[in-house]
Structure formats: C-alpha cells, structure tokens
C-alpha angles and dihedrals in degrees: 000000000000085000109039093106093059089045085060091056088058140080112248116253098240094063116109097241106040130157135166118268153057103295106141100076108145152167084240102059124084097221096068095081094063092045094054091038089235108179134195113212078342105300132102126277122239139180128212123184087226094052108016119220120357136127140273115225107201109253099018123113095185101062095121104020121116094336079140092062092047106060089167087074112031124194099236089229093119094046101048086052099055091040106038109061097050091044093054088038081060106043096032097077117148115266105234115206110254100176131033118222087260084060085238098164109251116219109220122204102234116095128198116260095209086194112032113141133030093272092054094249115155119244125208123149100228126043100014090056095043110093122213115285115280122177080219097054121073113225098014089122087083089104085038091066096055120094137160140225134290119277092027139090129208100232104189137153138185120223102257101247090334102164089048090049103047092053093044083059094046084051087047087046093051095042109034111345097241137101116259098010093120120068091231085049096051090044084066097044092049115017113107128207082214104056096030103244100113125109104255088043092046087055103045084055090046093051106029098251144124118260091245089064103041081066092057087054106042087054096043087051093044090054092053107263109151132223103286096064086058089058100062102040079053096056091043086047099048116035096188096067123102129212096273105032088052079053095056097042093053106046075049087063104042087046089058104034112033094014130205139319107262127176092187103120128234134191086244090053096118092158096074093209129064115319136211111253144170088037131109093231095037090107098044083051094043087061111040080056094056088046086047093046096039120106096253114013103216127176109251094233112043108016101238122152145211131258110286089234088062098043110106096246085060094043111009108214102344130108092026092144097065091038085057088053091053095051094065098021089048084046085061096051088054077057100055094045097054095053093052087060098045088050084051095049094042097050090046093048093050106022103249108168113231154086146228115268107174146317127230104204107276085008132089133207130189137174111225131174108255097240087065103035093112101050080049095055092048097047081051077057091051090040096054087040089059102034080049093058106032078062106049084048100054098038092048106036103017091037087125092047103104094161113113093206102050087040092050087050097046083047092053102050095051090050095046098033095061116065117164117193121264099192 
C-alpha cells in the first residue's frame, strides 16, 4: 500500500520487455509534481479529480471550496492546467552527453543554420533553444553540461538589453538625432537591473509581474503585438487578474508606452500616414514602421535588406508585424557581425590564441587557451566598445546612406582606425 505510487512509475512485469525500475515518468502523471517539487506561489501542487489541478496551503481547510461561486478570487486550477504543462513540454528537453568520463570530445549530429530564419537568425536545436541555468526551470541545465578541454576556457559575453537598445537609437535617430534624447532612449542609457529602473524591472513593478516576463511583454510590445496579446500574457502571468483588470492594465500600459494613433502632422513625420504619439516609445514605433512601409526595407548599418517575398511591392501592407520585427531583430544580426570581424581582427592583431565556438543570438562565445583568456575578454570589452559606437554612428548621423559600398567603408574604417593597447 505504502508503495503503490512508486508501482505506477514501472513497467508490469508481464510486459515483454520488462525491466526493474521507474521508467514511466512523464508530463502526463500526476505524480510528477510532487517528484520535481514544482510549486505553485510556494506552495505544492495537487490534483483532484473534482477541481483539477490547484494548490494546498499548509493549515487551510477551504483551498478548493467554492472558488466557482467567487469569481473575485479564483483557485488557479484552470490556469495551472492550461500553463504548466507547456511550460514544462518546453523546459523539460532531454539533456544529450557531450563529454565521456575519459573527456574524449562527442560529435554530435545538429549543425548550425547561420541564417535560419527571416531575420537571419541562426537555428540549431541544441544550444540556441536551451535557456541559462535556473533552479526553477527544468532542463536549463542543458549549457551547464558543456565543457571544454583541458588547457582552454569558454570567454563569452551577451550584449547588455541589445535589441532594446538598437530600436531606442533608431527612435533618437527619427526624432533628434542624439543619444538619449527620447525617454525610452535614456531609460536604456541609465536604467539599472540592480537598482530596478530598467525597463523590464520598471515594468514587472507597474504590472505586477516578475522581470523575466516583462520581458516577455516589452518584446512582445516592441515587435507589434496589440493589446490583446497583452492581455493574455497578463492573465497567464498573474494569476490573480481578472478580464477586465488585465484590460485596464493593459490599455495603461500601451497609453504610456506606444502611445496613440495622431494624424497631426510633424516635420519629423517620416511615415506619411497617422503616427503614434503621446507615448515614450512613439518615436522608436513610428520608425520601425517607416523602415517596414518603405520600398526596400534595408537595416540602417549595414544595408542589408529583406527578402524580396516580404518587400511591399510583393505583399502591400500585410505582414507588417513581422517586417517591424526584422527591422530590430535584422539590425542585431549587423551587430553581431560586426563583432565577429573586429575579434578577428583583434586576436590576429595580438596572438591570442583562440577561436570562435558559437553565438546565441545577442551572445558570444569563444574558445580560448587558458593562458590568454583575459587579454580575450578584454578584447570582447574593445569589440563591443567599437560595434556600440559604429552603431550608434551609423544609425544617428548616416540614417539616410543606403548604399552598401559607402556603409561597409565607413564600417571599415572605424573598425580598422581605432586600435587600444592589450598589453
């Protein structure tokens, strides 16, 4: 009796291919909540066949009584049903051996798409679809799991809010030509994780959220999802909305953030049309709009342009959301690019022994030997100093050059022109 929970995790014995042992833990059993310790506010989930999926807090007698009846405070076992299982479905992966006991190196069969997706993201199903290591997330320890050989060192680095930052510059660019002169652009400059005045901290404490997924919904903002979008990722976030507080809150946020439709009309209205206004973000949307509507979208930096199926010649106004998202996402890419040339550069120019191993999105990562691991962080320093400003250059001052020639010299002279010692 004592051990029926762990006989429903085995194979029965009259099965032909038996063998001892738990081997049935799924997704799919109930009884896998209480062997990974997942929590819900802090306190253990639990499934009744009358309510479904909820929660036990330790002395209460009323945790899943008339929660039907009281709407005003709902028992989240609807929405843990509907949540948990994709999020576990997409954080549970199985976690592949990379490296023997006798630290012989494993090739592995995936191969890194550098273009991948229409904003020339790469694609790869391990590494670029495994997030950082969290307690809280199951198989996150994917990154964890990957070591190198003896006598090296990984030396890596992400671009601190990139995406966020690239589209507050186009917004500068659009309304005064200078960094920081927008509030969305000056909360970049000057908003700290640390002390919670980022963006993505300012808008977990607005909304009632955690940082992780205000992420989620600043992103999801900046890339032209509408309100109700928000709304959802609101209700999922915060179980404790309702319908029409997650509503309110959102058209709050929208007001304050992308602003309002305005057809008055401004010397800096490059759109033509009716422009977002009122907003701290109205000058960063109005355009990444003007780069989406324009003949042949192009990125500012480095010129380059958008498929030819998704210009608006091909398919007029549709499909402007994901055109938006190019815009910033394709502008990344031109970062990362660019980075990759000036490392090159740098551990040519001063022998540092190492290599490029792989990037993550707005991350790098480079095998270096460990003797020189230092001077290659630092170069990592120097290259994101450079690639930073050649951006901000080009996007600010050379926001009108579309031709590729006279961007890729000025890119090269700024690479090549500036040289810091590494001694």
């Amino acid at each position: 009796m004592f051990f029926r929970w762990y006989r429903k995790l085995c194979e029965k014995i009259s099965e032909d291919n038996w063998s001892p042992g738990a081997s049935l833990i799924s997704l799919q059993m109930r009884l896998t909540p209480k062997l990974m310790g997942l929590t819900w506010d802090g306190f253990p989930l639990h499934y009744t066949e009358k309510h479904g999926w909820g929660y036990l807090v330790p002395g209460r007698r009323d945790n899943l009584n008339s929660q039907e009846e009281n709407q005003e405070y709902l028992c989240p076992h609807r929405a843990i049903e509907k949540v948990y299982q994709e999020y576990c479905e997409q954080n549970s992966k199985e976690q592949p051996e990379y490296l023997n006991p006798s630290d012989e190196l494993i090739w592995t069969d995936s191969t890194v798409i550098t273009a991948g997706t229409v904003t020339r993201r790469a694609v790869e199903p391990t590494w670029l679809t495994a997030s950082n290591a969290r307690r809280d997330r199951v198989g996150s320890e994917l990154k964890a799991m990957v070591q190198v050989p003896p006598g090296y060192h990984l030396v890596g680095a992400d671009v601190d809010s990139q995406e966020l930052w690239i589209a507050a510059v186009l917004g500068e660019a659009h309304f005064a030509g200078m960094h920081g002169s927008t509030a969305f652009g000056w909360m970049t400059l000057q908003g700290k994780k640390s002390q919670g005045t980022d963006l993505h901290s300012r808008t977990a404490d607005a909304v009632g959220i955690s940082r992780e997924h205000a992420k989620v919904f600043n992103y999801g903002r900046i890339y032209g999802a509408g309100q109700p979008f928000a709304e959802r990722l609101l209700m999922q976030f915060n179980h404790r909305l309702n319908q029409t507080e997650a509503a309110s809150k959102a058209r709050q946020m929208y007001a304050l953030t992308k602003g309002v439709r305005s057809s008055r009309r401004k010397k800096w209205d490059v759109v033509g049309k009716r422009v977002w206004a009122g907003g701290t973000e109205s000058d960063m949307f109005n355009k990444l709009e003007s780069i989406a509507h324009s003949a042949q979208p192009a990125t500012p930096v480095l010129g380059c342009r958008i498929s030819r199926a998704l210009e608006p010649k091909a398919v007029k106004d549709e499909f402007i959301t994901s055109r938006v998202n190019w815009a910033v996402q394709s502008s990344a890419v031109d970062y990362l690019h660019l980075m990759l040339v000036a490392m090159k550069w740098l551990f040519e120019e001063y022998n540092i022994d190492g290599r490029f191993c792989i990037s993550i999105h707005d991350e790098v990562r480079y095998l270096v030997r460990s003797e020189d691991r230092y001077r290659a962080a630092l170069a990592l320093q120097i290259t994101n100093l450079l690639t930073r400003s050649l951006c901000k250059t080009v996007q600010v001052f050379c926001i009108r050059i579309s031709k590729v020639g006279q961007l890729s010299h000025l890119s090269m002279l700024f690479i090549t022109g500036v040289c810091l010692p590494m001694h």
